[in-house]
PQR file with spaces between the fields and no chain letter, atoms N, CA, C, O and H, PARSE charges and radii, in Angstrom:
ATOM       1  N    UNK     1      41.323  -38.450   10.325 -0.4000 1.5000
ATOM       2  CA   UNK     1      39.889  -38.374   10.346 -0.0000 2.0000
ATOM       3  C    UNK     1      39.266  -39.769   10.276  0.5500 1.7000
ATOM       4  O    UNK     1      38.102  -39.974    9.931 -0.5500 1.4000
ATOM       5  N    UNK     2      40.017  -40.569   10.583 -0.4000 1.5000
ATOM       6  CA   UNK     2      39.870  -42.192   10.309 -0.0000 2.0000
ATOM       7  C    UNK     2      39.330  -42.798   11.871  0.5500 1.7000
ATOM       8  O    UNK     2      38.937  -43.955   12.013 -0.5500 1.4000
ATOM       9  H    UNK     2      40.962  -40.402   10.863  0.4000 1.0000
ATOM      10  N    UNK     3      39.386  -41.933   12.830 -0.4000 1.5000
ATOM      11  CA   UNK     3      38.787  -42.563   14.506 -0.0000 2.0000
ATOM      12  C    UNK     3      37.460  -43.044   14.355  0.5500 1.7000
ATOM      13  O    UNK     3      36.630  -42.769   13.487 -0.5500 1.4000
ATOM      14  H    UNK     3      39.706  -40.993   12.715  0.4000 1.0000
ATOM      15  N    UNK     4      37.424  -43.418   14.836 -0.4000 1.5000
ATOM      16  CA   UNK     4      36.324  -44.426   15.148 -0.0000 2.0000
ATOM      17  C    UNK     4      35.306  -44.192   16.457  0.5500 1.7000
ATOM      18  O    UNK     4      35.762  -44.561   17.539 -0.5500 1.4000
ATOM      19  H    UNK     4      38.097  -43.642   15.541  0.4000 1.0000
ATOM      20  N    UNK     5      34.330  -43.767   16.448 -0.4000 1.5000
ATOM      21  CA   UNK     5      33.604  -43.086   17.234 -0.0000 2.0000
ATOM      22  C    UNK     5      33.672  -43.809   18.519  0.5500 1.7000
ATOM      23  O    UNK     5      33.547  -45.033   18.484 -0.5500 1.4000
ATOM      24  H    UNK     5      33.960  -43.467   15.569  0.4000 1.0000
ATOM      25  N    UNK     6      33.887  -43.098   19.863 -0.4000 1.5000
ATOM      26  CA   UNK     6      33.487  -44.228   21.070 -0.0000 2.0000
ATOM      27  C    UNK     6      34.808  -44.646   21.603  0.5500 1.7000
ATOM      28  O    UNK     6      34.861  -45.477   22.510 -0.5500 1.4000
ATOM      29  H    UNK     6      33.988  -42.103   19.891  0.4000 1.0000
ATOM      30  N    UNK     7      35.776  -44.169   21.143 -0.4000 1.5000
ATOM      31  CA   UNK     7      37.165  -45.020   21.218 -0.0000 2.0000
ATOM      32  C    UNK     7      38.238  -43.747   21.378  0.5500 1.7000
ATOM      33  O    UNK     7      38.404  -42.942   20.462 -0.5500 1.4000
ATOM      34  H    UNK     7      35.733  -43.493   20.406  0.4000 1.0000
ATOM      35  N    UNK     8      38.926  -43.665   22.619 -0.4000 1.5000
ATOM      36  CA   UNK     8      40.242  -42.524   22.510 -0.0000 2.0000
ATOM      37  C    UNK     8      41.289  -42.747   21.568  0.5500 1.7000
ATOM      38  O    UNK     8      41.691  -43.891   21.353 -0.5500 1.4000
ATOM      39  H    UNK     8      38.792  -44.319   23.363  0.4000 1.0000
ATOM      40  N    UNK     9      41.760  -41.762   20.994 -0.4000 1.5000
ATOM      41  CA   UNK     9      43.200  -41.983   20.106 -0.0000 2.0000
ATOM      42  C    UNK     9      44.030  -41.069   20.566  0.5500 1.7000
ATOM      43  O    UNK     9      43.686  -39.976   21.016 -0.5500 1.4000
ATOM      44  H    UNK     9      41.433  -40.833   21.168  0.4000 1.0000
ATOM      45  N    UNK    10      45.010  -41.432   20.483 -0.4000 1.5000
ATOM      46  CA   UNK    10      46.433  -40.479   20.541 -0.0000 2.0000
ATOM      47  C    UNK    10      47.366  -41.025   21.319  0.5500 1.7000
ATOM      48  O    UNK    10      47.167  -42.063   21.950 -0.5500 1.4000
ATOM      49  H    UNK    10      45.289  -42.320   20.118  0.4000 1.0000
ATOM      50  N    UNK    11      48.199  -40.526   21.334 -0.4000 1.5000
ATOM      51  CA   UNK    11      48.235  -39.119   21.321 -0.0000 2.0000
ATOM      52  C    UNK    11      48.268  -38.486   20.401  0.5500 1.7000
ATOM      53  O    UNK    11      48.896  -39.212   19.630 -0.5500 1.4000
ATOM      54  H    UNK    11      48.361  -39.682   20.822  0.4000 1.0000
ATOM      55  N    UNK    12      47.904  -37.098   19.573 -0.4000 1.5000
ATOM      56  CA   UNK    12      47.311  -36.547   18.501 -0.0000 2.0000
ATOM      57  C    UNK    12      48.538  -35.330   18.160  0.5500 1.7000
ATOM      58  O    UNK    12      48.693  -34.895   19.302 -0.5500 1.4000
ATOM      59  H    UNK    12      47.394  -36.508   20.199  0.4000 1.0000
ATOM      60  N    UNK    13      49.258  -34.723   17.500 -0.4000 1.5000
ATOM      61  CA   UNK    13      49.976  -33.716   17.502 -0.0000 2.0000
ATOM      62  C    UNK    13      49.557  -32.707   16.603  0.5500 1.7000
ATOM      63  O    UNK    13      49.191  -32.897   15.443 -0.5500 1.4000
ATOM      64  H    UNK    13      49.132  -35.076   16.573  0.4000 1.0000
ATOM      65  N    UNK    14      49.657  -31.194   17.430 -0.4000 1.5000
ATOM      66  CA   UNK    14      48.801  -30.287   16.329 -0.0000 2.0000
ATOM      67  C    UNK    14      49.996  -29.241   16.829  0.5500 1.7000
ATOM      68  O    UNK    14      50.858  -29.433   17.686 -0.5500 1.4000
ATOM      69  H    UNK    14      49.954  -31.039   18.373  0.4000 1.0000
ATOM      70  N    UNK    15      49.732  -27.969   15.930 -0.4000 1.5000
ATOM      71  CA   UNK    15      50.486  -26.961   16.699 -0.0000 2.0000
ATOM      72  C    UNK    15      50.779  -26.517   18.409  0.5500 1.7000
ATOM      73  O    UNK    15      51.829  -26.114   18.911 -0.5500 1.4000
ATOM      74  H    UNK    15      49.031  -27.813   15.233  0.4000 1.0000
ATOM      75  N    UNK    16      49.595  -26.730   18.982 -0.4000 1.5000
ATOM      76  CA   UNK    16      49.517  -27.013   20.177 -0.0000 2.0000
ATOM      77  C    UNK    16      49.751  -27.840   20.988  0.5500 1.7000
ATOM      78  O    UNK    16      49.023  -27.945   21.974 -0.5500 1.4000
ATOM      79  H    UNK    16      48.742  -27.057   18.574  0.4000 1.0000
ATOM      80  N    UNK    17      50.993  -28.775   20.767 -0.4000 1.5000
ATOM      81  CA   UNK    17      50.862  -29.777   21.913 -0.0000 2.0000
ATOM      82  C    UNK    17      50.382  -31.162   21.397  0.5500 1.7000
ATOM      83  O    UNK    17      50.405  -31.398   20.189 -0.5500 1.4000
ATOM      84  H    UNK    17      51.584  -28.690   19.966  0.4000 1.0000
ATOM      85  N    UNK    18      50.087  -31.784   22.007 -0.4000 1.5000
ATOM      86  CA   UNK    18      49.680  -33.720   21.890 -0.0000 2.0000
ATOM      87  C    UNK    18      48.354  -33.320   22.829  0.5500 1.7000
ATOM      88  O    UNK    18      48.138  -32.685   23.861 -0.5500 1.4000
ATOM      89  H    UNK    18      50.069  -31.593   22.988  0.4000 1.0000
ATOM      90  N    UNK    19      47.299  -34.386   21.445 -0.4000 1.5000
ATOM      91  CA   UNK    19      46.327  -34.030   22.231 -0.0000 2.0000
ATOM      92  C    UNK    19      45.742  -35.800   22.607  0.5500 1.7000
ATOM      93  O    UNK    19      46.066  -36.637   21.764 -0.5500 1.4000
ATOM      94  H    UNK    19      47.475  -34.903   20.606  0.4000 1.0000
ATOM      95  N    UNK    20      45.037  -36.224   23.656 -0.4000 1.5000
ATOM      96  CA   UNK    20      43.888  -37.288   23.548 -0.0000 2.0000
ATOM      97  C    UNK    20      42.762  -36.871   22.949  0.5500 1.7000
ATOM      98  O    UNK    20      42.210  -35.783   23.115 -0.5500 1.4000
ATOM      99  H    UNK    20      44.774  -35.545   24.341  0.4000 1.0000
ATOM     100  N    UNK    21      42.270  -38.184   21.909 -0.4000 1.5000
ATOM     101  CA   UNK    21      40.819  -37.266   21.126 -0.0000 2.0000
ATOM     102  C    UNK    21      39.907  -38.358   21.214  0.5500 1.7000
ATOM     103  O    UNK    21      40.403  -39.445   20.921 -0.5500 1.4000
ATOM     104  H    UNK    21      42.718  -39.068   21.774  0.4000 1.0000
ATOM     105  N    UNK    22      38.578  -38.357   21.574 -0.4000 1.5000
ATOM     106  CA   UNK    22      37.365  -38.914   21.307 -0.0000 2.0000
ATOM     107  C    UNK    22      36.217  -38.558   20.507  0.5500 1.7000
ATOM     108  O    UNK    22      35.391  -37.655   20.635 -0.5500 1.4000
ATOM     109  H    UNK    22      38.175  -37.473   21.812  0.4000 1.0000
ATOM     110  N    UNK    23      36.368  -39.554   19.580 -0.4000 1.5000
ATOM     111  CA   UNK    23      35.247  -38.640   18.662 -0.0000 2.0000
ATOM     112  C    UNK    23      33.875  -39.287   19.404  0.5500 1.7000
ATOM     113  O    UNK    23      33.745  -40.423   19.861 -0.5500 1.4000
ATOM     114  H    UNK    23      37.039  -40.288   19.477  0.4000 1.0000
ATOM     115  N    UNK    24      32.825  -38.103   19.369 -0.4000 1.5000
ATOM     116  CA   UNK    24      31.417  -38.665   20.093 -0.0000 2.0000
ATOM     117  C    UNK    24      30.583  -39.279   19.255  0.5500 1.7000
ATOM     118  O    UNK    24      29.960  -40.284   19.597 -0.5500 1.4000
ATOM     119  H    UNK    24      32.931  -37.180   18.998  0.4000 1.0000
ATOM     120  N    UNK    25      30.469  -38.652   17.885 -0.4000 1.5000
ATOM     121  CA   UNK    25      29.737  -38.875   16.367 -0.0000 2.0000
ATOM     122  C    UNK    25      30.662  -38.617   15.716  0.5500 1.7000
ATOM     123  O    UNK    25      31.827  -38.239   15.835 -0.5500 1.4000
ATOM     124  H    UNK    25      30.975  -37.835   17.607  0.4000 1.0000
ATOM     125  N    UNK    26      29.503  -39.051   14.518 -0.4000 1.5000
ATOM     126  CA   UNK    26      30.163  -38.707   13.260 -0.0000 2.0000
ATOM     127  C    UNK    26      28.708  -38.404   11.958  0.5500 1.7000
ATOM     128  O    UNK    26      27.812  -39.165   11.592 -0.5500 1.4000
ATOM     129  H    UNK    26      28.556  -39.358   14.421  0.4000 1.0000
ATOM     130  N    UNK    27      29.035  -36.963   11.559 -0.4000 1.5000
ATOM     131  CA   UNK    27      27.899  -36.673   11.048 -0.0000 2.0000
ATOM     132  C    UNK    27      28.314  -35.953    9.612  0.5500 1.7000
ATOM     133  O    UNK    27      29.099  -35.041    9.350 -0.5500 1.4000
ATOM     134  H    UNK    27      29.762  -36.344   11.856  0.4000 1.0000
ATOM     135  N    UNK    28      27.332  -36.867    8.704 -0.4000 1.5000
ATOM     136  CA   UNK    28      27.793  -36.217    7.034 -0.0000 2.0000
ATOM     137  C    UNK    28      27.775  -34.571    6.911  0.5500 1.7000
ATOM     138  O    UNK    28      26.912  -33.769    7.265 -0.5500 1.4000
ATOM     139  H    UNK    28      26.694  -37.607    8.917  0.4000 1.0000
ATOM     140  N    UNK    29      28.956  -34.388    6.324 -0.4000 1.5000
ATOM     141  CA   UNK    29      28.561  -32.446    6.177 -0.0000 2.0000
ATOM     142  C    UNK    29      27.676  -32.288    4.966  0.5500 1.7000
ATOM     143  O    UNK    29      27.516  -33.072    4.031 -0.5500 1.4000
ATOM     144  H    UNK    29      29.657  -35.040    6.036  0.4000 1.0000
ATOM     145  N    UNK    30      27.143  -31.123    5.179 -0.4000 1.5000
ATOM     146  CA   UNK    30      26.139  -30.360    3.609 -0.0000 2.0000
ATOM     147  C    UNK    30      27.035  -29.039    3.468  0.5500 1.7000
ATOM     148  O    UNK    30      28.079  -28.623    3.969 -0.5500 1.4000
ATOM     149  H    UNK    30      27.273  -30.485    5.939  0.4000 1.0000
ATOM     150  N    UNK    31      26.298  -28.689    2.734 -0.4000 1.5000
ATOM     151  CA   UNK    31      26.663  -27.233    2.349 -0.0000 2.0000
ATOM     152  C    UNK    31      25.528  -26.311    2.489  0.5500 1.7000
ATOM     153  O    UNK    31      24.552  -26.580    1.789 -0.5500 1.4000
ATOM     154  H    UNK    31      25.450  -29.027    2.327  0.4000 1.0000
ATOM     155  N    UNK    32      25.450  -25.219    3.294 -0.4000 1.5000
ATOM     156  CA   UNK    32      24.496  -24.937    3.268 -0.0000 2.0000
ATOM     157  C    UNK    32      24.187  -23.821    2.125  0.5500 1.7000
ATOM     158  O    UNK    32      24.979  -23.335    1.317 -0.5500 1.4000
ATOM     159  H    UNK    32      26.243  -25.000    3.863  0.4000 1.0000
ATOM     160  N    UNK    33      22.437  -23.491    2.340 -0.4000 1.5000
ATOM     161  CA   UNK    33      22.150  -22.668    1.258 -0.0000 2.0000
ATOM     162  C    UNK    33      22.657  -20.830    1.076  0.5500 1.7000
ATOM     163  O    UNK    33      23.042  -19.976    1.875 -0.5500 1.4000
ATOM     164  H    UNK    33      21.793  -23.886    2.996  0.4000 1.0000
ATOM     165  N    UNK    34      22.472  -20.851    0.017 -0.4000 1.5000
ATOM     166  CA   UNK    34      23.280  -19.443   -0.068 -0.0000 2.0000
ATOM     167  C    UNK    34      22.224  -18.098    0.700  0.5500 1.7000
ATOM     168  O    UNK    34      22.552  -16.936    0.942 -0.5500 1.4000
ATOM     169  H    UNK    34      22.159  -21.545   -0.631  0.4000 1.0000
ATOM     170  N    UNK    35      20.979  -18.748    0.928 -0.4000 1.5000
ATOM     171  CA   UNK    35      20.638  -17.357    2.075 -0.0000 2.0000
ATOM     172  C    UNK    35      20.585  -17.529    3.102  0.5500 1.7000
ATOM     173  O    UNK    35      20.020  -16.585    3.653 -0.5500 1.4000
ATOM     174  H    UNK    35      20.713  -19.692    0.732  0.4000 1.0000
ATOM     175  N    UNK    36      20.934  -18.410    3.879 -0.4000 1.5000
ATOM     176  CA   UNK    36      21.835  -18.532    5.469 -0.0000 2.0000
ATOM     177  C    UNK    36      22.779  -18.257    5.468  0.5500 1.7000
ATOM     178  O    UNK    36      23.173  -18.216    6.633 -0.5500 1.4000
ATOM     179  H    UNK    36      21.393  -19.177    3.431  0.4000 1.0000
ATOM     180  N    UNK    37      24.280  -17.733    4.103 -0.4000 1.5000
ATOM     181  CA   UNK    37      25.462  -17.521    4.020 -0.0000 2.0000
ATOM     182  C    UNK    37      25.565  -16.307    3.554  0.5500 1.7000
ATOM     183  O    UNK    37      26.697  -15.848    3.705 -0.5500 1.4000
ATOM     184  H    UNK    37      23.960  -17.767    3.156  0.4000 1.0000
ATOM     185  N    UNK    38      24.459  -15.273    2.800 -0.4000 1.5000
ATOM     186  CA   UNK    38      24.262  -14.409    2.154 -0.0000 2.0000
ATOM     187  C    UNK    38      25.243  -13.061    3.248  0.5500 1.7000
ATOM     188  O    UNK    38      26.318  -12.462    3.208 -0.5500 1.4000
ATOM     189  H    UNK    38      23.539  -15.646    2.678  0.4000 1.0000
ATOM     190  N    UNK    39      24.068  -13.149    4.094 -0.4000 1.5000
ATOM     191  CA   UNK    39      24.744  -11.784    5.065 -0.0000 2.0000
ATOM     192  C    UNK    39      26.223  -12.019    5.335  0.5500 1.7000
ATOM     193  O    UNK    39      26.717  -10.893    5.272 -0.5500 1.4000
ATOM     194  H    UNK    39      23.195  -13.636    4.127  0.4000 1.0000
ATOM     195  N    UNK    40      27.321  -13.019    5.640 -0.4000 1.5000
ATOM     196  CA   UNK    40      28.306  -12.971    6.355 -0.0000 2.0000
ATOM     197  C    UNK    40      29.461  -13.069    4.569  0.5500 1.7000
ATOM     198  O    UNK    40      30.552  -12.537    4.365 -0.5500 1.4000
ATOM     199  H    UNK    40      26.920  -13.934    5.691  0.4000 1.0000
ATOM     200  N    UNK    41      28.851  -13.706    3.876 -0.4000 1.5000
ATOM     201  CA   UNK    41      29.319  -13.758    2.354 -0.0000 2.0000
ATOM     202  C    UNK    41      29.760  -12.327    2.027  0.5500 1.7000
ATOM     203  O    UNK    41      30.893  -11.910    1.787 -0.5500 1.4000
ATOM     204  H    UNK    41      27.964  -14.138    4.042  0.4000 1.0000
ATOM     205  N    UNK    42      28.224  -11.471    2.093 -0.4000 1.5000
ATOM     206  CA   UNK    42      28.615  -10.187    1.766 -0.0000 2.0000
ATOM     207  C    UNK    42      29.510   -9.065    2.376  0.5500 1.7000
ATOM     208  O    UNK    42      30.071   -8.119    1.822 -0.5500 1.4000
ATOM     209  H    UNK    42      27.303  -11.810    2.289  0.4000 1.0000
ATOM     210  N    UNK    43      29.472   -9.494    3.831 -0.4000 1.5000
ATOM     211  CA   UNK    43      30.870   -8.935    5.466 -0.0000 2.0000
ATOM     212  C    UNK    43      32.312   -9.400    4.629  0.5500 1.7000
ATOM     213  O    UNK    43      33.284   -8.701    4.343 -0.5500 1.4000
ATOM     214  H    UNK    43      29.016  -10.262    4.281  0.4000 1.0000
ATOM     215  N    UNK    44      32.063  -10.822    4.360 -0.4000 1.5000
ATOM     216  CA   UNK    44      33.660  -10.495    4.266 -0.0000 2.0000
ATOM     217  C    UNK    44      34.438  -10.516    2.619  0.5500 1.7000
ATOM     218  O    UNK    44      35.489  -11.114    2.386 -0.5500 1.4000
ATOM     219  H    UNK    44      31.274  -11.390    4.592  0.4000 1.0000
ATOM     220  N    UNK    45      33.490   -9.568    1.399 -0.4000 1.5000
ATOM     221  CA   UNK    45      33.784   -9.162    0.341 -0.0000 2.0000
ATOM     222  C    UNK    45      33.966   -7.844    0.587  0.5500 1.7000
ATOM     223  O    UNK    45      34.819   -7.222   -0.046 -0.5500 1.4000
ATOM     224  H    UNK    45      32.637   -9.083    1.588  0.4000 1.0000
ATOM     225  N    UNK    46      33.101   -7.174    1.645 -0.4000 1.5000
ATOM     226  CA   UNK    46      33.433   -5.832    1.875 -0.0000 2.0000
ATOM     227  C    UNK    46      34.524   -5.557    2.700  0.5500 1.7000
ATOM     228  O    UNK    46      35.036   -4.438    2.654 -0.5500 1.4000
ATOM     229  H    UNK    46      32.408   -7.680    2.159  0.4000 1.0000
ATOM     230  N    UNK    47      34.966   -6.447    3.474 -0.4000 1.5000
ATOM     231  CA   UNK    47      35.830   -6.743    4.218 -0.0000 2.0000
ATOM     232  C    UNK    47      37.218   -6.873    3.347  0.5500 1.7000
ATOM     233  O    UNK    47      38.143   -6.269    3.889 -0.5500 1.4000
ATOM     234  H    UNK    47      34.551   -7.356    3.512  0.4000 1.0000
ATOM     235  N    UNK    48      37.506   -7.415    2.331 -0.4000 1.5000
ATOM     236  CA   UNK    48      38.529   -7.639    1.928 -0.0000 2.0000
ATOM     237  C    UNK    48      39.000   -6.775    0.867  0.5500 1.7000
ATOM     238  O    UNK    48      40.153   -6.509    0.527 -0.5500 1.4000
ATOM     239  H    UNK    48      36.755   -7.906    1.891  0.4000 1.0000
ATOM     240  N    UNK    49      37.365   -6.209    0.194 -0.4000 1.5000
ATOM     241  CA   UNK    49      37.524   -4.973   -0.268 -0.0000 2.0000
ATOM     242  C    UNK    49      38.153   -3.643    0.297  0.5500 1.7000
ATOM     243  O    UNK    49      39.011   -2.903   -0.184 -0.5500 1.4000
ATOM     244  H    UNK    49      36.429   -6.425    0.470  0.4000 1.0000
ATOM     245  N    UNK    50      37.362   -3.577    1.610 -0.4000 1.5000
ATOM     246  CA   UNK    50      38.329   -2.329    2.250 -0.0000 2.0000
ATOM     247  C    UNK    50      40.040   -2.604    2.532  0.5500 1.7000
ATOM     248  O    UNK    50      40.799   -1.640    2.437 -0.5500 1.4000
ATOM     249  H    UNK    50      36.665   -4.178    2.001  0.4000 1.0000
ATOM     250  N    UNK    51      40.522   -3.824    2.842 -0.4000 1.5000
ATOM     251  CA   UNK    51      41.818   -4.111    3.407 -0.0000 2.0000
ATOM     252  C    UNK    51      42.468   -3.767    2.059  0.5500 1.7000
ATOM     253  O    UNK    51      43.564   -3.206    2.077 -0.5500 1.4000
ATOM     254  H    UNK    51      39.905   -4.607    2.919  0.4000 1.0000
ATOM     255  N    UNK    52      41.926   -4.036    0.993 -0.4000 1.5000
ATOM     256  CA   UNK    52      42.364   -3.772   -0.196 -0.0000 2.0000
ATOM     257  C    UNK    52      42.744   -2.179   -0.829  0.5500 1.7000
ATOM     258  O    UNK    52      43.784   -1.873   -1.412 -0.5500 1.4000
ATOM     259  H    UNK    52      41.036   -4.491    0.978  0.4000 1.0000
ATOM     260  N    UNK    53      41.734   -1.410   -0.566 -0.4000 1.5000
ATOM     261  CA   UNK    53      41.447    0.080   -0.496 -0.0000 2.0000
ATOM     262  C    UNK    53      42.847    0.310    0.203  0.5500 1.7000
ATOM     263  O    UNK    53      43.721    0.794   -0.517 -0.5500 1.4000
ATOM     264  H    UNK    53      40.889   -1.659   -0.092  0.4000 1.0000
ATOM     265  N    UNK    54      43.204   -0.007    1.664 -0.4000 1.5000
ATOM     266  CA   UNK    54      43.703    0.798    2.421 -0.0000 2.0000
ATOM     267  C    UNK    54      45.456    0.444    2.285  0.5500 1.7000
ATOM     268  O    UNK    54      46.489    1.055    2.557 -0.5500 1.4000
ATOM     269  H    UNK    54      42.494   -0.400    2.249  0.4000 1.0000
ATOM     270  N    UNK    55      45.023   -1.233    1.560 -0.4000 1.5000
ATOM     271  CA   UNK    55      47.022   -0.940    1.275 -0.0000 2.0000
ATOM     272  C    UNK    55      47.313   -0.507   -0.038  0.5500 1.7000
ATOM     273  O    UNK    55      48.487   -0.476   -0.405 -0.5500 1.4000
ATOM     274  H    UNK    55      44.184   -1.730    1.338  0.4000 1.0000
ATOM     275  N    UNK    56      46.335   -0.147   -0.844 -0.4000 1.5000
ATOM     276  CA   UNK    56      46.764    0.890   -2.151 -0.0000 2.0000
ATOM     277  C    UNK    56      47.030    2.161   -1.494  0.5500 1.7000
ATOM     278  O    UNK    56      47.900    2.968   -1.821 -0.5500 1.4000
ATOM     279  H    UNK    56      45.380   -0.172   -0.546  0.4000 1.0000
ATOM     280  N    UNK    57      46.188    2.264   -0.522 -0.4000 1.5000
ATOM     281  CA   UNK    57      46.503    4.118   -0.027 -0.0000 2.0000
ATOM     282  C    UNK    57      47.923    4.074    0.933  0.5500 1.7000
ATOM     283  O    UNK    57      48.834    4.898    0.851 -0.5500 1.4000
ATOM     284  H    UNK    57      45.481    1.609   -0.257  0.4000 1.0000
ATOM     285  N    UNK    58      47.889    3.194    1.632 -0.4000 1.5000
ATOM     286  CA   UNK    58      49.715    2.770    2.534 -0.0000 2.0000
ATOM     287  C    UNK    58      51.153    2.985    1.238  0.5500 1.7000
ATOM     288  O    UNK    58      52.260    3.519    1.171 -0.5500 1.4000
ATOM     289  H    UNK    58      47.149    2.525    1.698  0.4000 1.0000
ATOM     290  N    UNK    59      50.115    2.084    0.289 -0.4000 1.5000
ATOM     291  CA   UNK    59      51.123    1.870   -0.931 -0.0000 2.0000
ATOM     292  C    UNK    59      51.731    3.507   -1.450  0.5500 1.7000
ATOM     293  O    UNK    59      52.898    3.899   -1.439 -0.5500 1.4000
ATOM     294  H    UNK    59      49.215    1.650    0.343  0.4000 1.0000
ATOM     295  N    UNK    60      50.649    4.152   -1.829 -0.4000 1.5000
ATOM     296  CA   UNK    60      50.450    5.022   -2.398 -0.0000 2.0000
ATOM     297  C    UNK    60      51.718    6.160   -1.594  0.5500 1.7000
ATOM     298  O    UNK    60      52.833    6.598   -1.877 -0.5500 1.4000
ATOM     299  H    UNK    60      49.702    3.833   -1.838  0.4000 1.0000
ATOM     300  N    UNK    61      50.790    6.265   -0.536 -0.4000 1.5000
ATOM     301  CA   UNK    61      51.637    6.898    0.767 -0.0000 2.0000
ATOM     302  C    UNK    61      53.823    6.906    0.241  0.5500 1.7000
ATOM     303  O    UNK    61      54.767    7.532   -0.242 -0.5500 1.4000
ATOM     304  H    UNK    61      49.884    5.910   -0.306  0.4000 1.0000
ATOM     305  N    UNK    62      53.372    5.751    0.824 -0.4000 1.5000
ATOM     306  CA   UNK    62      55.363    5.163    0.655 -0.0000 2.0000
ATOM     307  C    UNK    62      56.033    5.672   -0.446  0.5500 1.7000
ATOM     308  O    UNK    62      57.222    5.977   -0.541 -0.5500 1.4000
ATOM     309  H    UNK    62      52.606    5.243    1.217  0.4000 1.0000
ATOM     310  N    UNK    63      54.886    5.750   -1.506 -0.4000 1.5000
ATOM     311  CA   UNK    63      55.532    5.742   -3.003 -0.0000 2.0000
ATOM     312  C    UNK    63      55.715    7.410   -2.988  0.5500 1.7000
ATOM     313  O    UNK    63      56.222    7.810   -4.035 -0.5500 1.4000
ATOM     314  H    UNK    63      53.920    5.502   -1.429  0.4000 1.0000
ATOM     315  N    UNK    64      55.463    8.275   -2.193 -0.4000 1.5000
ATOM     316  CA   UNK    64      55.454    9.621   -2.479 -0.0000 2.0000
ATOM     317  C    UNK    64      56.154   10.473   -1.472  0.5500 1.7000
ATOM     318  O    UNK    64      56.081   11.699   -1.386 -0.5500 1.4000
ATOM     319  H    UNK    64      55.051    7.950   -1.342  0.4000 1.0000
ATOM     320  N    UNK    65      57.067    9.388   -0.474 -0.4000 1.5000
ATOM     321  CA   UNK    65      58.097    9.473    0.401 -0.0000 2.0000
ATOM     322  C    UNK    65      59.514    9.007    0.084  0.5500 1.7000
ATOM     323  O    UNK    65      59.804    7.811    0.094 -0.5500 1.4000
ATOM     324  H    UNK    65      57.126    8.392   -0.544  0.4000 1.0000
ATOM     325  N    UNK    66      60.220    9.781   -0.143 -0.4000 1.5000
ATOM     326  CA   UNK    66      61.727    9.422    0.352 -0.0000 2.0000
ATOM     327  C    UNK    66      61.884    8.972    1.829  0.5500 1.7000
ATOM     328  O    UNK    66      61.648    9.665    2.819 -0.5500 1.4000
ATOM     329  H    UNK    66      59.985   10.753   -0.151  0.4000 1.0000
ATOM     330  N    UNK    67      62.403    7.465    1.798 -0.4000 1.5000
ATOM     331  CA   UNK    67      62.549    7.152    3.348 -0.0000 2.0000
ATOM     332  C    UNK    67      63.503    6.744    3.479  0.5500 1.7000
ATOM     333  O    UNK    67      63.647    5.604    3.038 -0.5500 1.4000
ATOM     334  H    UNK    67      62.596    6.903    0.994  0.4000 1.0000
ATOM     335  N    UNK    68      64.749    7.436    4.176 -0.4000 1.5000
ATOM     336  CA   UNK    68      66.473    6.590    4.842 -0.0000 2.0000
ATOM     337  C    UNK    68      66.293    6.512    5.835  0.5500 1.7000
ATOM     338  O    UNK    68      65.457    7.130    6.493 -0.5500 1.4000
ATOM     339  H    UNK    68      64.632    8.362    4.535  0.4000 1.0000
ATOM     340  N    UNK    69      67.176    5.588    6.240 -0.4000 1.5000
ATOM     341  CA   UNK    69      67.612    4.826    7.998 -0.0000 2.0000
ATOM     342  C    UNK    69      68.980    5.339    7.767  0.5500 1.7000
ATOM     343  O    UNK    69      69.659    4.860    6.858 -0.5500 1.4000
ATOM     344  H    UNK    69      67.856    5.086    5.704  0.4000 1.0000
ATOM     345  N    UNK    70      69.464    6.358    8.590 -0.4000 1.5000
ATOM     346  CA   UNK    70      70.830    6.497    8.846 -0.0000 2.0000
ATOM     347  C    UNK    70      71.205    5.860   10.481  0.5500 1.7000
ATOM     348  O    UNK    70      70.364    6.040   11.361 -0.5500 1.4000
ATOM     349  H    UNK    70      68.913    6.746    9.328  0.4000 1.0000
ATOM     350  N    UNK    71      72.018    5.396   10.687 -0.4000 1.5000
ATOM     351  CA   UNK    71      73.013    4.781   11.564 -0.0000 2.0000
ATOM     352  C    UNK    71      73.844    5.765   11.883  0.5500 1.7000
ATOM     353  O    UNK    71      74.803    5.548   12.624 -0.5500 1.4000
ATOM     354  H    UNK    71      72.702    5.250    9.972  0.4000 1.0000
C-alpha cells in the first residue's frame, strides 16, 4: 500500500495471477455514520441469524438419524 500515485508497480501477485497496478489517488478513509450503515447492518444480523437457525435444525436433523455407508 506504499505506491506512489502516478507511477506503475509490479508486477503485483494476488490469488489471481501478477498484476500491473497504478494507483490514480490516494484518499484518507472515514468511517461512515451509523445511519447510512443502519439498513445493511441490520440484513446481515438477520442474515447470520437465520444461517444460524438452520444449522441447529440440519444439526438437529442428523442427531435423530442413524446414518451407515455400507460398501
Amino acid at each position: 500500500m506504499a505506491l506512489a500515485p502516478g507511477e506503475w508497480s509490479g508486477p503485483i501477485a494476488s490469488p489471481y495471477g501478477y498484476h500491473l497496478v497504478r494507483v490514480t489517488a490516494v484518499e484518507p478513509s472515514e468511517t461512515p455514520p451509523l445511519a447510512a450503515v443502519r439498513g445493511r447492518l441490520v440484513e446481515d444480523v438477520r442474515s447470520a441469524e437465520r444461517a444460524e437457525r438452520w444449522r441447529q435444525v440440519l444439526a438437529s436433523l442428523r442427531a435423530s438419524y442413524d446414518i451407515r455407508v455400507e460398501s
